[in-house]
N, CA, C and O atoms as a GROMACS GRO file, in nm:
protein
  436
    1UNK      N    1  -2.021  -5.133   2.334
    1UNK     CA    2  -1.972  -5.268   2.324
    1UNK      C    3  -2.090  -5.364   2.315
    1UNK      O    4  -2.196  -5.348   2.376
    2UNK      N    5  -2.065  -5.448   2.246
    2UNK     CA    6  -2.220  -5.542   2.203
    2UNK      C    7  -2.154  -5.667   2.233
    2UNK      O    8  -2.039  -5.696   2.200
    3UNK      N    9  -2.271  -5.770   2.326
    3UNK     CA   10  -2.262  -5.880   2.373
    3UNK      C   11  -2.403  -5.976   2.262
    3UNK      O   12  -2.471  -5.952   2.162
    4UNK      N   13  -2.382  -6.089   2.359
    4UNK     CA   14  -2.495  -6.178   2.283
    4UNK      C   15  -2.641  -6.096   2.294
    4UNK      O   16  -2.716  -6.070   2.200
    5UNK      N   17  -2.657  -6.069   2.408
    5UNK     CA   18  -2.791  -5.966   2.435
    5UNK      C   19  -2.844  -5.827   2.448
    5UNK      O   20  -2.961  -5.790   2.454
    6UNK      N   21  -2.746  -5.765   2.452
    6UNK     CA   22  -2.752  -5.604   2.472
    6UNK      C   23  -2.642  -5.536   2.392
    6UNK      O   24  -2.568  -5.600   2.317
    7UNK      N   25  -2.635  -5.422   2.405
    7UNK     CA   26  -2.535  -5.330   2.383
    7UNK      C   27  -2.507  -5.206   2.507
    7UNK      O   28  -2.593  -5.118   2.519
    8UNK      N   29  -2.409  -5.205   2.578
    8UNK     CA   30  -2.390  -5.142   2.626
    8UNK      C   31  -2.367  -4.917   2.633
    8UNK      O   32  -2.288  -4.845   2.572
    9UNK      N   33  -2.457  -4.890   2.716
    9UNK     CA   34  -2.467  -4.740   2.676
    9UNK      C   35  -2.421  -4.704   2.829
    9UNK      O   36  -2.496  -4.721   2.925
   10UNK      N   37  -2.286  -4.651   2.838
   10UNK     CA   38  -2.312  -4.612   3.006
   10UNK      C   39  -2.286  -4.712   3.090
   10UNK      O   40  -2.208  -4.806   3.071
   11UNK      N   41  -2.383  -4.682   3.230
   11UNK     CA   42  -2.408  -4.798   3.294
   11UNK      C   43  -2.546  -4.857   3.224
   11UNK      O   44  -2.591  -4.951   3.290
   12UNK      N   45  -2.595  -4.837   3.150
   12UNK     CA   46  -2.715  -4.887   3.059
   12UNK      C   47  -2.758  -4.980   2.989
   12UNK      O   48  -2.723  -4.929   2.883
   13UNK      N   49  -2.822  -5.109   2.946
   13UNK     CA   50  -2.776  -5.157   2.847
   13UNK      C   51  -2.894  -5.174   2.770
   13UNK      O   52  -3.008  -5.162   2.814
   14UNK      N   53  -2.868  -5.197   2.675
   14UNK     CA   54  -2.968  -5.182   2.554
   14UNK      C   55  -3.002  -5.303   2.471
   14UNK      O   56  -2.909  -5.364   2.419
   15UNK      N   57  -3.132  -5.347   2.451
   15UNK     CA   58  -3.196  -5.472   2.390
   15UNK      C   59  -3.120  -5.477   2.239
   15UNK      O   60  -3.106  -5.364   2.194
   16UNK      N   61  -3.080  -5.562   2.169
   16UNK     CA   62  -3.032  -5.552   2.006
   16UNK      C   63  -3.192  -5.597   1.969
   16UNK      O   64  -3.291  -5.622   2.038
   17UNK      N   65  -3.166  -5.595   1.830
   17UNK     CA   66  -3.306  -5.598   1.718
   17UNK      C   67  -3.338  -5.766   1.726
   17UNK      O   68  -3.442  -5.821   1.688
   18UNK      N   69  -3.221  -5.827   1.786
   18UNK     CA   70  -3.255  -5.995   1.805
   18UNK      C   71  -3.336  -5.999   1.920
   18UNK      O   72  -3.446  -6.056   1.914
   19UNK      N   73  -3.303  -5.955   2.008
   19UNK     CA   74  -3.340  -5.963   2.151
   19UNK      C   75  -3.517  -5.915   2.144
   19UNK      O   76  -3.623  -5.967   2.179
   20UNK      N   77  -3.481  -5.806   2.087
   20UNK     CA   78  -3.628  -5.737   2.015
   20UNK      C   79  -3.760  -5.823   1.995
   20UNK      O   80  -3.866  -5.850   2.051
   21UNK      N   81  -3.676  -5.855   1.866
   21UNK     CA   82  -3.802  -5.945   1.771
   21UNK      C   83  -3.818  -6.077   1.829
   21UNK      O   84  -3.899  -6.154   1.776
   22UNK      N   85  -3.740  -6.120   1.951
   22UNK     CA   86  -3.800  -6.264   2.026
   22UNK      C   87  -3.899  -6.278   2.142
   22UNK      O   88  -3.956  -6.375   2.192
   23UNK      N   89  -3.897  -6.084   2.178
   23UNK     CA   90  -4.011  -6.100   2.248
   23UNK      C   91  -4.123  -6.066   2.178
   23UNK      O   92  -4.232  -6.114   2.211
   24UNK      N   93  -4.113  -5.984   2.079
   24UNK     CA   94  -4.221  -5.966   1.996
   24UNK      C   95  -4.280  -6.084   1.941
   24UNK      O   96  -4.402  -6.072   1.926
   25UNK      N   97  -4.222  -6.216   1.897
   25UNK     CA   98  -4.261  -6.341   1.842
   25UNK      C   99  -4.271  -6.401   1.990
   25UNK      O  100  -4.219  -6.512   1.990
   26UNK      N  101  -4.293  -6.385   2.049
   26UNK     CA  102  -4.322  -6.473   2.198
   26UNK      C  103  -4.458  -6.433   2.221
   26UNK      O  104  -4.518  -6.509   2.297
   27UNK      N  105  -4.542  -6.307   2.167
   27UNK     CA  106  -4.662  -6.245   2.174
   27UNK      C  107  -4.753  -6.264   2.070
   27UNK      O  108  -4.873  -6.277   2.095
   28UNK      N  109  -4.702  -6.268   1.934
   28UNK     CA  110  -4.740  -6.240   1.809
   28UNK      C  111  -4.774  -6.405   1.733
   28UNK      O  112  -4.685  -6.490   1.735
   29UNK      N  113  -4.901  -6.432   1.674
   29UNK     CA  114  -4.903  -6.558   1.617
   29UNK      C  115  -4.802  -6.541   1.466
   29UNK      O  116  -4.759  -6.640   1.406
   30UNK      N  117  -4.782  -6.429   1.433
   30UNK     CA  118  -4.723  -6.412   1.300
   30UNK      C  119  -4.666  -6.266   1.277
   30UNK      O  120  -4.732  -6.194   1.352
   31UNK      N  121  -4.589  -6.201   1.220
   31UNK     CA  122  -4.531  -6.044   1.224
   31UNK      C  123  -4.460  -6.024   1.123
   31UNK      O  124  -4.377  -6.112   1.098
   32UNK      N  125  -4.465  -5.926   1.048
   32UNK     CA  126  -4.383  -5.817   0.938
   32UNK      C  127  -4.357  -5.719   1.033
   32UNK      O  128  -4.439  -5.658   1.102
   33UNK      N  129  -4.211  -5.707   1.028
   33UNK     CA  130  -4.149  -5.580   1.032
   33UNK      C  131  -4.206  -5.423   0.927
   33UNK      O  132  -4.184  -5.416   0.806
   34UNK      N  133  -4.266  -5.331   0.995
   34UNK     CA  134  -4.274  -5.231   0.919
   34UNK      C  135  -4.214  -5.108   0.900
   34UNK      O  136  -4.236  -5.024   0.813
   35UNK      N  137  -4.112  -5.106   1.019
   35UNK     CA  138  -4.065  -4.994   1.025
   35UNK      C  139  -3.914  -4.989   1.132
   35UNK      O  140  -3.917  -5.071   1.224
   36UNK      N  141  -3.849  -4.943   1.127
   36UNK     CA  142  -3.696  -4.996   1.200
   36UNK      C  143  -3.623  -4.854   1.206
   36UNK      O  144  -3.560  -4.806   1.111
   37UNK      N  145  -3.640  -4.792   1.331
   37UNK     CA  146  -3.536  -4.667   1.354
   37UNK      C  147  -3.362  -4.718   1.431
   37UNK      O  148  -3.335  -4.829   1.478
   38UNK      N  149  -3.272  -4.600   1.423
   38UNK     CA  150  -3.143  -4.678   1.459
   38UNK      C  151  -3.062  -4.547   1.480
   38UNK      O  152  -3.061  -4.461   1.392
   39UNK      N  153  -2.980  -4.529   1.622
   39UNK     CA  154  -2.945  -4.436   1.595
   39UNK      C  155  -2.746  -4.510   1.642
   39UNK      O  156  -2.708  -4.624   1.617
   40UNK      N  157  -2.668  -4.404   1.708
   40UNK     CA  158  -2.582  -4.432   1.717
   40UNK      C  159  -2.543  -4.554   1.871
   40UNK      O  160  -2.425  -4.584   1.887
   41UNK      N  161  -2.629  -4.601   1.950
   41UNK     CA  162  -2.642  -4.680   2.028
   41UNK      C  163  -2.763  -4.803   2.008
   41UNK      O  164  -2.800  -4.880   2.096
   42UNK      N  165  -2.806  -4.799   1.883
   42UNK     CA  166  -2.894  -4.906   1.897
   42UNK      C  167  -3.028  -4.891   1.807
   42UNK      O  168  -3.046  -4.789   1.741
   43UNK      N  169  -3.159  -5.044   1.809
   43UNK     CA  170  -3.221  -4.992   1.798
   43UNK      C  171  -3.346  -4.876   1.847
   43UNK      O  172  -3.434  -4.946   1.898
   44UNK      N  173  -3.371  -4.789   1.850
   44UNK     CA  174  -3.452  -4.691   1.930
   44UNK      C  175  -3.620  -4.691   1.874
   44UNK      O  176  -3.707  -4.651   1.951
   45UNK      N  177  -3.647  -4.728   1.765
   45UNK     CA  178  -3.818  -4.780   1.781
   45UNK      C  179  -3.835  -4.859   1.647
   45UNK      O  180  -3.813  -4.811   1.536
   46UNK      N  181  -3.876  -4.987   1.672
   46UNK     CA  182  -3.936  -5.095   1.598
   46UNK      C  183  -4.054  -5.112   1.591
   46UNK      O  184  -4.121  -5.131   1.693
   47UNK      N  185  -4.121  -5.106   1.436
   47UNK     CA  186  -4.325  -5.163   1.432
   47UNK      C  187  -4.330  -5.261   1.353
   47UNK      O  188  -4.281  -5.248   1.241
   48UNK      N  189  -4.384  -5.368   1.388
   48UNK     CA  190  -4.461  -5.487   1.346
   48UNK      C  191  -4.590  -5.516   1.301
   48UNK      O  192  -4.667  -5.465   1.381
   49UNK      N  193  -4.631  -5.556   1.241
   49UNK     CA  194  -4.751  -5.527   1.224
   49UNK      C  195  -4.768  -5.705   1.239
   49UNK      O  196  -4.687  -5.780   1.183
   50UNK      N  197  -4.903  -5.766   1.335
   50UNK     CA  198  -4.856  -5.886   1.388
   50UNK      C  199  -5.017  -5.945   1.408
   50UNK      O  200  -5.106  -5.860   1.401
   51UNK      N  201  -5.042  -6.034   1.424
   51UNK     CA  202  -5.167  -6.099   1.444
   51UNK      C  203  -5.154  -6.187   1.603
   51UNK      O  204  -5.058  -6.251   1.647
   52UNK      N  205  -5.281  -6.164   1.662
   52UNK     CA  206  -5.285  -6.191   1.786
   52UNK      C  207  -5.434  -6.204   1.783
   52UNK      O  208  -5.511  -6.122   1.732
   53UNK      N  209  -5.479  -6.352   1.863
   53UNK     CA  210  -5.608  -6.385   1.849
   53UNK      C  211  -5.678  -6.338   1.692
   53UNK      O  212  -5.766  -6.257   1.665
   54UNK      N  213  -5.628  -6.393   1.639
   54UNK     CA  214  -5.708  -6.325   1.527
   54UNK      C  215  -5.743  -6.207   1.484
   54UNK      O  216  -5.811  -6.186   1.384
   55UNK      N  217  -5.703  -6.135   1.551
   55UNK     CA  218  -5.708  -5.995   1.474
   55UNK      C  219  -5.585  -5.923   1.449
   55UNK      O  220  -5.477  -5.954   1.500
   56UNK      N  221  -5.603  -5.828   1.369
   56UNK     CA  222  -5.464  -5.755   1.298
   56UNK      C  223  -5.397  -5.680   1.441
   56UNK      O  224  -5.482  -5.657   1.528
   57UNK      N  225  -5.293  -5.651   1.466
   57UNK     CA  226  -5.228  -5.570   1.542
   57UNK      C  227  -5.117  -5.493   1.520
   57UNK      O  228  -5.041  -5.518   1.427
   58UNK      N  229  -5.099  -5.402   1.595
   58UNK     CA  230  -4.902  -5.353   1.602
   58UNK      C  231  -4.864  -5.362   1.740
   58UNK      O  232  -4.912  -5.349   1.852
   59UNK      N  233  -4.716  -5.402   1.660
   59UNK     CA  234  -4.634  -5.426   1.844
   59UNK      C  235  -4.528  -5.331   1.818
   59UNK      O  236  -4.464  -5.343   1.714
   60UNK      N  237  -4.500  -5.240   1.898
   60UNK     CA  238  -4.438  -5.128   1.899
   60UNK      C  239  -4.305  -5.097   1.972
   60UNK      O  240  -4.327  -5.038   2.078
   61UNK      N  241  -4.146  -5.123   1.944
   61UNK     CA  242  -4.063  -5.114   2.056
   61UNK      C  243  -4.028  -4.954   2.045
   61UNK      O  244  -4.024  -4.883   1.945
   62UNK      N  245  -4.003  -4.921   2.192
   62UNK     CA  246  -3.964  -4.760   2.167
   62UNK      C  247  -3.854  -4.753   2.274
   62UNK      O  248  -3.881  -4.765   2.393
   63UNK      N  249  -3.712  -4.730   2.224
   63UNK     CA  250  -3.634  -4.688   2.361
   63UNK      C  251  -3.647  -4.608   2.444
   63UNK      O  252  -3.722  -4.519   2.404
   64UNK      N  253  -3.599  -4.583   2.581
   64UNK     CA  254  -3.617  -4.520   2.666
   64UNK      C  255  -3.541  -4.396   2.575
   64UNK      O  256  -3.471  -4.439   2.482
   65UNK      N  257  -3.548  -4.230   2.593
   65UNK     CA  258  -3.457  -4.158   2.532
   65UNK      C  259  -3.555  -4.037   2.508
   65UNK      O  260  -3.669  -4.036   2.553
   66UNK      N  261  -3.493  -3.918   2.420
   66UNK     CA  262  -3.513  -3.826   2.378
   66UNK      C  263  -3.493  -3.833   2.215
   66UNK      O  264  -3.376  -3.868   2.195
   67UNK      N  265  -3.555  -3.815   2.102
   67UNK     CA  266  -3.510  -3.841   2.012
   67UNK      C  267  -3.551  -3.739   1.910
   67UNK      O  268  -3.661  -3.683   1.916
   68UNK      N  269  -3.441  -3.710   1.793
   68UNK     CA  270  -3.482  -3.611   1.685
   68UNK      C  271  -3.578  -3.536   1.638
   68UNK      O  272  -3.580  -3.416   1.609
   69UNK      N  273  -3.706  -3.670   1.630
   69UNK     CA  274  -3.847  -3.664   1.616
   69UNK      C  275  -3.892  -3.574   1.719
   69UNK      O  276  -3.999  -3.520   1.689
   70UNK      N  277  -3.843  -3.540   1.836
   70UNK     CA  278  -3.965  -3.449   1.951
   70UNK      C  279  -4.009  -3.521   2.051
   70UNK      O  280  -4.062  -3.470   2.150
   71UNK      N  281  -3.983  -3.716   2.028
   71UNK     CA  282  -4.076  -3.815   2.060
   71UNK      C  283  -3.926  -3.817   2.229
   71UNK      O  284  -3.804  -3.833   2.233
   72UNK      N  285  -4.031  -3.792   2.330
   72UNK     CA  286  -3.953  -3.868   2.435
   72UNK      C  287  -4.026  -3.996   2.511
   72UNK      O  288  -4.141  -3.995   2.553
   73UNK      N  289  -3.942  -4.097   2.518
   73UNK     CA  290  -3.975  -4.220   2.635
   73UNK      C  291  -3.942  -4.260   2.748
   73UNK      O  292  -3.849  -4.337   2.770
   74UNK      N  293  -4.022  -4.206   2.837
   74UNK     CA  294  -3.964  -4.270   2.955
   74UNK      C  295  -3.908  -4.402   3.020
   74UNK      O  296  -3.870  -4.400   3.137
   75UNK      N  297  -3.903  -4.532   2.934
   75UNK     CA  298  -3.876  -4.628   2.956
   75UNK      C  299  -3.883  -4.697   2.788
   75UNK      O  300  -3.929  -4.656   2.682
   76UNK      N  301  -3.795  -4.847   2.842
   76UNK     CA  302  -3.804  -4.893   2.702
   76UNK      C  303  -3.896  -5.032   2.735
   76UNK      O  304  -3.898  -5.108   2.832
   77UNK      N  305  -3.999  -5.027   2.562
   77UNK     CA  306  -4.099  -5.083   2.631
   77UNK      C  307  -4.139  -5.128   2.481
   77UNK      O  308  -4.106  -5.061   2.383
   78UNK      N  309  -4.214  -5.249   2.472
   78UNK     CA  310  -4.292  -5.316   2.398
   78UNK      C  311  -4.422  -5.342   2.403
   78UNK      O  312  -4.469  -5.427   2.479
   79UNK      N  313  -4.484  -5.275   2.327
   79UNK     CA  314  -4.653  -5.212   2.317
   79UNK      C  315  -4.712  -5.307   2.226
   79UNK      O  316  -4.644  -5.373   2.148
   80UNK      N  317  -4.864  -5.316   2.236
   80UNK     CA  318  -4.925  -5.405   2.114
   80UNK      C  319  -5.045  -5.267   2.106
   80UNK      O  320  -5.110  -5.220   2.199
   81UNK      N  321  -5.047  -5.230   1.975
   81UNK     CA  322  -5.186  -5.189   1.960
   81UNK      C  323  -5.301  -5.259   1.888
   81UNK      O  324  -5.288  -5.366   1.829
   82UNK      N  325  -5.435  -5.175   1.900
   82UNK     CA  326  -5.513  -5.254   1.889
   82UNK      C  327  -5.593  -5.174   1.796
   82UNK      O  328  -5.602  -5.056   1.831
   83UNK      N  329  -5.667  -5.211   1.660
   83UNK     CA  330  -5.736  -5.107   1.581
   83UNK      C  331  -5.893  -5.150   1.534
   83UNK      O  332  -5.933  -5.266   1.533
   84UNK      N  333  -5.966  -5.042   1.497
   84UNK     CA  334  -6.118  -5.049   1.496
   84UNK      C  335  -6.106  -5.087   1.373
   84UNK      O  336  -6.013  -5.104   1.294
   85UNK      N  337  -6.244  -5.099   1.374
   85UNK     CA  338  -6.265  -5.178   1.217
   85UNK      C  339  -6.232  -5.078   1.064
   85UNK      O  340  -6.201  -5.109   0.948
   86UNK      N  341  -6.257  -4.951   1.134
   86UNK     CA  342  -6.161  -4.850   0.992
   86UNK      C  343  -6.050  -4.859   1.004
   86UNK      O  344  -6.003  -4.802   0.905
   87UNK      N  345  -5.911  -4.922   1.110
   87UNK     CA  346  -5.839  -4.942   1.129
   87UNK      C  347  -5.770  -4.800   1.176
   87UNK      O  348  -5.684  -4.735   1.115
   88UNK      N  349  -5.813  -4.779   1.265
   88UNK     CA  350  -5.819  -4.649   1.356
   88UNK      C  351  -5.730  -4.738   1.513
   88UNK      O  352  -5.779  -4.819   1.593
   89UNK      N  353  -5.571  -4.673   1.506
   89UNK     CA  354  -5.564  -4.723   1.692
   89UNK      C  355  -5.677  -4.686   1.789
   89UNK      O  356  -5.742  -4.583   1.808
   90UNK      N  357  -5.677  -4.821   1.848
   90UNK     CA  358  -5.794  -4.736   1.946
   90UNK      C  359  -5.780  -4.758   2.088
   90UNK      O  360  -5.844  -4.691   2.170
   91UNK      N  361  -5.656  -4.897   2.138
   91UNK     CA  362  -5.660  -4.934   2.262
   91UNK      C  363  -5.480  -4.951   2.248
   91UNK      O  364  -5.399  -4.915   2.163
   92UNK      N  365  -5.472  -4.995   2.326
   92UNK     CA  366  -5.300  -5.017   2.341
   92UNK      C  367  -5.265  -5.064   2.450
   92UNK      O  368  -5.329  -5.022   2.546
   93UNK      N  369  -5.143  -5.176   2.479
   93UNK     CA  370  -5.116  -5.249   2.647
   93UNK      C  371  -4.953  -5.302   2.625
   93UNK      O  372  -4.898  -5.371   2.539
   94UNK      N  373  -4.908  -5.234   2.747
   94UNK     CA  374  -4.776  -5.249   2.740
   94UNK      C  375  -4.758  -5.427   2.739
   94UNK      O  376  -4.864  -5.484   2.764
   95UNK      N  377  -4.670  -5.493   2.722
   95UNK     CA  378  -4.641  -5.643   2.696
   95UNK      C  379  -4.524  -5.666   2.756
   95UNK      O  380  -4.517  -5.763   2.830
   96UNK      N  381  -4.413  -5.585   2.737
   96UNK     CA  382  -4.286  -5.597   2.830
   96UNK      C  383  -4.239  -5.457   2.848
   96UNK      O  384  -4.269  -5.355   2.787
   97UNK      N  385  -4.153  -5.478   2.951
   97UNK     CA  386  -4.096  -5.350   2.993
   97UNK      C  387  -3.933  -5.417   3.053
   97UNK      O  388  -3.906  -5.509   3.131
   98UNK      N  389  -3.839  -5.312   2.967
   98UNK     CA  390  -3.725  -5.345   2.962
   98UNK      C  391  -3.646  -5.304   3.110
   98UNK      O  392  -3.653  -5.188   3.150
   99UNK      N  393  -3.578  -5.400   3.179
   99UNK     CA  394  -3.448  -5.333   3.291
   99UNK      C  395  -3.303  -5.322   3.279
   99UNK      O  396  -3.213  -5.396   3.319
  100UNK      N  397  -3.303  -5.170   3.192
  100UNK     CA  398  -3.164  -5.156   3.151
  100UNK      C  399  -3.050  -5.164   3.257
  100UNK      O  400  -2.943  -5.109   3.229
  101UNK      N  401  -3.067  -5.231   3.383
  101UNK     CA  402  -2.987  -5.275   3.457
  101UNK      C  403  -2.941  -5.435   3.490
  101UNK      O  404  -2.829  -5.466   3.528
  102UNK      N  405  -3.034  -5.513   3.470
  102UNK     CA  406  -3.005  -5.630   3.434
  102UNK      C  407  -3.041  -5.652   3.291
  102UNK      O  408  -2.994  -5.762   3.262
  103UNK      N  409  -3.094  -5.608   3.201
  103UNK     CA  410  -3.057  -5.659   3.064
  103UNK      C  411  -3.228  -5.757   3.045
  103UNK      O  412  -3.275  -5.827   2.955
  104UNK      N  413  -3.269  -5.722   3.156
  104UNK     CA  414  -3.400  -5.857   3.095
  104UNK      C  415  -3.517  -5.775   3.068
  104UNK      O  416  -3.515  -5.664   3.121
  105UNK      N  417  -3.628  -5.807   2.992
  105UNK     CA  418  -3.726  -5.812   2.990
  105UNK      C  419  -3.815  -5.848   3.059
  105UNK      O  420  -3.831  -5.970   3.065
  106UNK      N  421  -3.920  -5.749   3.148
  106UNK     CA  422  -4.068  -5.817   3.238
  106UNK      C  423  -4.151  -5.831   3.134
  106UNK      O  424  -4.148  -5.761   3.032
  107UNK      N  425  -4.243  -5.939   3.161
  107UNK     CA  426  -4.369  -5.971   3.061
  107UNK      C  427  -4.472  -5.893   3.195
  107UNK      O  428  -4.472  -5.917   3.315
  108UNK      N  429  -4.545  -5.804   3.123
  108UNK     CA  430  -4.666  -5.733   3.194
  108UNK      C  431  -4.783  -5.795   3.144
  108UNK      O  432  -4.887  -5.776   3.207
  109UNK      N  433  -4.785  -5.878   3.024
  109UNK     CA  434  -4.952  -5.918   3.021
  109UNK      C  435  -4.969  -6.007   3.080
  109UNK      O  436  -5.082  -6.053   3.091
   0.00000   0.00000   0.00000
């Protein structure tokens, strides 16, 4: 069941792609969407490719879950990475971390 902010999984609830991309633009001076996974409860991992202080970045959402790919997450969480000048990831820092019990987002930076 989908509200203004979540979608409900369970007792669970789950960020929508709006909810998403407003914390990602709350971090980001500017962002392209590059990539958008989706399964039958939602979205499950979003990449941006985004500028912050002036340099290039990615901001990364990944649901909490087990997924097709092999890829498991222990939490659902919004990442920024950070790349070398060959454009090699090289650092990475969580930015929010989701509480699928109240529905909100913590800002960790």
């Amino acid at each position: 069941m989908e509200s203004n902010n979540y979608i409900e999984r369970g007792n669970e609830r789950i960020p929508t792609r709006e909810e998403i991309l407003d914390v990602i633009g709350r971090h980001a001076e500017r962002y392209e969407i590059r990539q958008e996974l989706y399964d039958e409860n939602g979205p499950c991992l979003i990449e941006a490719e985004g500028e912050k202080a002036g340099e290039t970045v990615e901001y990364q959402y990944i649901r909490k879950g087990e997924f097709p790919s092999g890829y498991v997450s222990s939490g659902t969480t919004i990442n920024v990475l950070y790349f070398d000048k060959e454009g090699i990831s090289c650092t990475s820092d969580t930015i929010a971390i989701y509480n699928h019990q109240t529905g909100e987002w913590q800002n960790v930076e």
